[in-house]
N, C-alpha and C positions, 0 to 999 in steps of 0.2 A: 449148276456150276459149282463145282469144289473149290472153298476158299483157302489160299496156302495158308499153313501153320505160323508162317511167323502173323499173319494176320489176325490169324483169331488169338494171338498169345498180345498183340498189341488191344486187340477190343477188350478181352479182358483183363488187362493191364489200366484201361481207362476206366472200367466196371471199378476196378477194387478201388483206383485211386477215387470214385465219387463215392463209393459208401463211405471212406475212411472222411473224407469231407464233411459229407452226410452226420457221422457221427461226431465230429468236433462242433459242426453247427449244434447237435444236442446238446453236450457234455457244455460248452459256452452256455445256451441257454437256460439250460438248469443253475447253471451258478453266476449268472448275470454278469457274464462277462464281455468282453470284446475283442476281438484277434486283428494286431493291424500285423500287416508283413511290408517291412523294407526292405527289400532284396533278398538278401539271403539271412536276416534279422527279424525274428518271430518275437512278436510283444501283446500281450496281456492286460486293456485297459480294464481297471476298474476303479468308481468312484475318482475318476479323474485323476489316478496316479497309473502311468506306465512303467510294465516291468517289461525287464527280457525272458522270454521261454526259452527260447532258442536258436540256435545256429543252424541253419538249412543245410547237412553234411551234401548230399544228393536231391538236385529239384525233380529228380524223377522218382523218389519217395517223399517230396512233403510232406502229402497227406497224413502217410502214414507214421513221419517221424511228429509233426505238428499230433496226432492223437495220442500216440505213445505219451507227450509228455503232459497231455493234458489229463489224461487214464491217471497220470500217478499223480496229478495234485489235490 
């Protein structure tokens, strides 16, 4: 059975959104960090002080904006 295109553009839209995931879990654990999310407010505990990362422009790129800014710190 042939699956429609917007389908497989949705499976792999959930693919990219767990790698980007995937990779924030690294990029956190290498620098011993902790990501809490308040809605659309991305925060960065470390050593028991909380920062802000982020503002969530689009929750259907989190992922992806949440790695973005962690790549550049």
């Amino acid at each position: 059975m042939k699956k429609r295109a917007s389908q497989k553009a949705a499976e792999y839209s959930i693919e990219r959104a767990e790698w980007y995931r995937q990779q924030c879990d690294e990029i956190l654990f290498q620098k011993g960090i902790e990501l809490q999310i308040d809605d659309l407010n991305v925060y960065v505990k470390q050593n028991d002080q909380r920062t802000l990362l982020l503002e969530i422009a689009n929750p259907k790129t989190m992922w992806f904006e949440i790695w973005l800014k962690l790549a550049e710190r």
